[in-house]
C-alpha positions as CSV (number, residue, x, y, z in Angstrom):
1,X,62.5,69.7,46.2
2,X,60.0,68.1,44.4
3,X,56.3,69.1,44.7
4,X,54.7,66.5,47.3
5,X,53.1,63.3,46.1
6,X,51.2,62.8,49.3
7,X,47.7,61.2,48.4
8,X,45.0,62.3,51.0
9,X,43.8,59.6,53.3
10,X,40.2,57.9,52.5
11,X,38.6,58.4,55.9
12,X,35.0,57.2,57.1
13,X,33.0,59.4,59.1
14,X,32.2,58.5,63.0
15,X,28.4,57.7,62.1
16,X,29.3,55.1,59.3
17,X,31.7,53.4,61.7
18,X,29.4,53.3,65.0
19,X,28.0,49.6,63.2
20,X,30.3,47.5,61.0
21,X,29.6,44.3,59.3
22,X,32.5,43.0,57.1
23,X,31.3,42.5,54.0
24,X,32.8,39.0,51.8
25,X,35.5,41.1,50.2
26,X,36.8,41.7,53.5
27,X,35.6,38.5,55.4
28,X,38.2,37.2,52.3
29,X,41.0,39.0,53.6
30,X,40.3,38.6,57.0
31,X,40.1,34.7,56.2
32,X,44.2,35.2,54.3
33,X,45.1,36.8,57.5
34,X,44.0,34.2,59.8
35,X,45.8,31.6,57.8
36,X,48.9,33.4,58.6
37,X,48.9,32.6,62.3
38,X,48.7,30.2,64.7
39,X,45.3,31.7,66.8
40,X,43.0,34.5,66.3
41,X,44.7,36.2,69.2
42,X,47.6,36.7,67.0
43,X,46.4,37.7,64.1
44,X,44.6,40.6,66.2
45,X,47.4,43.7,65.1
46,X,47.2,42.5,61.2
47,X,43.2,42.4,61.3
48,X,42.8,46.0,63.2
49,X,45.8,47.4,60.5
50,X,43.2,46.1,57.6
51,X,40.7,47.8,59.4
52,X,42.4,50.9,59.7
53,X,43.3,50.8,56.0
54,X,39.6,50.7,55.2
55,X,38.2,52.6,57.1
56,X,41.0,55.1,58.3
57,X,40.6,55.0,61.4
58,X,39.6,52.5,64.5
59,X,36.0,53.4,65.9
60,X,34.1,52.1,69.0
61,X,32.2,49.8,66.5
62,X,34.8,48.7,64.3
63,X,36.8,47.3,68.3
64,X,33.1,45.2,68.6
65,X,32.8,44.1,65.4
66,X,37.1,42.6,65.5
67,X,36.3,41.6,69.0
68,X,33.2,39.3,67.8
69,X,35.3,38.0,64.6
70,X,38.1,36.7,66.4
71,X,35.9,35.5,69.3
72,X,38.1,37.8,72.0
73,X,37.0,40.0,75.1
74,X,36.1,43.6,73.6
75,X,38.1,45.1,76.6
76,X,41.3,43.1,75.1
77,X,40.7,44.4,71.8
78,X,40.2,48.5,73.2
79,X,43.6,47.4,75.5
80,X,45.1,46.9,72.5
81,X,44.2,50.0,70.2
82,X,44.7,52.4,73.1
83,X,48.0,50.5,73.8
84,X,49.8,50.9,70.2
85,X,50.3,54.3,68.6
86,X,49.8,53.0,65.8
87,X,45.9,52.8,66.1
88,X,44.0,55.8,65.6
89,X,41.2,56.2,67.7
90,X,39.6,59.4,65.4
91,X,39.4,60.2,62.7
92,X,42.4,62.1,61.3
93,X,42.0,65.0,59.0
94,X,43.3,64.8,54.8
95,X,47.2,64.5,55.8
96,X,48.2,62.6,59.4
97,X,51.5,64.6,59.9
98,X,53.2,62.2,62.3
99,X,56.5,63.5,63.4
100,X,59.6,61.8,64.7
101,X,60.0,63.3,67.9
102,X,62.7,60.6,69.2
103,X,66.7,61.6,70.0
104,X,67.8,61.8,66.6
105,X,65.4,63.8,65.5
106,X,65.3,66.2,68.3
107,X,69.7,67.0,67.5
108,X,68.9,67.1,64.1
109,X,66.0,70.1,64.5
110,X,62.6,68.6,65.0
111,X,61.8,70.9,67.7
112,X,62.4,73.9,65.9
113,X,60.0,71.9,62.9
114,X,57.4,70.7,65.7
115,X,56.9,74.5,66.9
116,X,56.4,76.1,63.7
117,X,54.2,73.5,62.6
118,X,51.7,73.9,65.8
119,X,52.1,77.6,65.0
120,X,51.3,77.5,61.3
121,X,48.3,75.1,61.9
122,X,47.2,76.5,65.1
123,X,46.9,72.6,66.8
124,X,48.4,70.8,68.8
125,X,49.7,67.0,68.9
126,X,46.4,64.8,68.3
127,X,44.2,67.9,67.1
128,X,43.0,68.5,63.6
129,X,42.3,71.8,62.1
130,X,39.0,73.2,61.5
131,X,38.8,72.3,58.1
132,X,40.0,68.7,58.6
133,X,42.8,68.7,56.3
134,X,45.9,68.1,58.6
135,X,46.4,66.2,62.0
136,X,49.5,66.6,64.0
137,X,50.6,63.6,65.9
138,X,54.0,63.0,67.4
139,X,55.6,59.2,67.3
140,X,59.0,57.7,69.1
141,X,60.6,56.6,65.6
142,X,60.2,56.4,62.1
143,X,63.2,54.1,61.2
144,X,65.3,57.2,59.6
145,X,67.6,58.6,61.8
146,X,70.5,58.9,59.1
147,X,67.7,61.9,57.3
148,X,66.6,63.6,60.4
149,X,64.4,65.4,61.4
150,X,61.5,62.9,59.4
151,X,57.9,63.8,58.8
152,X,55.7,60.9,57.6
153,X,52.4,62.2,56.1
154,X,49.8,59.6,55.7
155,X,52.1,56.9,53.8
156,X,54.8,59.2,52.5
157,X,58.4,60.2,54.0
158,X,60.0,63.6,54.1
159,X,63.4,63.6,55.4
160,X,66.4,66.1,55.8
161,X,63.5,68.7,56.6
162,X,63.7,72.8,57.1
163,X,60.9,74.9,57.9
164,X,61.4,75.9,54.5
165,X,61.3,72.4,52.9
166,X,58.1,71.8,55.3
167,X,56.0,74.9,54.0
168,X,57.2,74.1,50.5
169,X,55.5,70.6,51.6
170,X,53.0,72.2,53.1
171,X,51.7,74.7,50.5
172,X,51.7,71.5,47.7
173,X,49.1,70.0,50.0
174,X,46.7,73.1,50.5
């Protein structure tokens, strides 16, 4: 195995998200986005993934601030981002370890990978540790069932994992 690649996520602290005005780099790419589809309503999932990429996560103010933009009910917007996984609504340590915990995964060993990873890090799923370099989070597929049991961390796959492929993962990102 080769040592892990995994670049740590950029993430913005809770008190420089509480406010946000979209400055005109990203009013630009919020303006490509909206070209894209028919209403603001639609383009809602592609503007809160920009968001997310920015900022690394999706605060109370960041949901206000999309809300205003594309002119929707804040209460649709928060229905969204609690509704979809996808979203996350704090902010995640260094490395999101979001495990497959779906079928496929579950014959092919993620349970035996899930335990010693809550063990190792002393967390659960949606905790970070006290240093804020990992959070656990489980997720119902990652599209690779053929190399199960799958880990993604932040934007990277590991596949075909053992607990001793995931500490040799593991230890590369201490």
């Amino acid at each position: 195995m080769t040592a892990p690649t995994t670049v740590p996520l950029t993430v913005a602290p809770a008190d420089a998200v509480q406010e946000i005005e979209f400055d005109t780099d990203f009013e630009a790419k919020i303006g490509k986005t909206l070209k894209l589809y028919p209403n603001s309503q639609a383009a809602l999932l592609p503007l809160l993934w920009l968001c997310q990429e920015r900022w690394g996560w999706i605060s109370a103010g960041m949901m206000k601030a999309v809300s205003q933009r594309l002119e929707l009910a804040p209460s649709f917007v928060e229905g969204v981002v609690t509704f979809y996984t996808m979203y996350l609504r704090f902010p995640p340590g260094r490395y999101l370890l979001q495990v497959c915990t779906t079928l496929s995964c579950q014959l092919c060993g993620t349970s035996d990978l899930v335990e010693h990873l809550k063990k190792t890090l002393a967390i659960e799923f949606g905790e970070t540790t006290e240093d804020g370099r990992f959070t656990l989070q489980d997720v119902q597929c990652l599209g690779a069932c053929g190399e199960a049991p799958v880990i993604q961390i932040n934007n990277d796959y590991y596949t075909d994992l053992t607990i001793e492929s995931l500490d040799q993962v593991l230890d590369g990102l201490k």
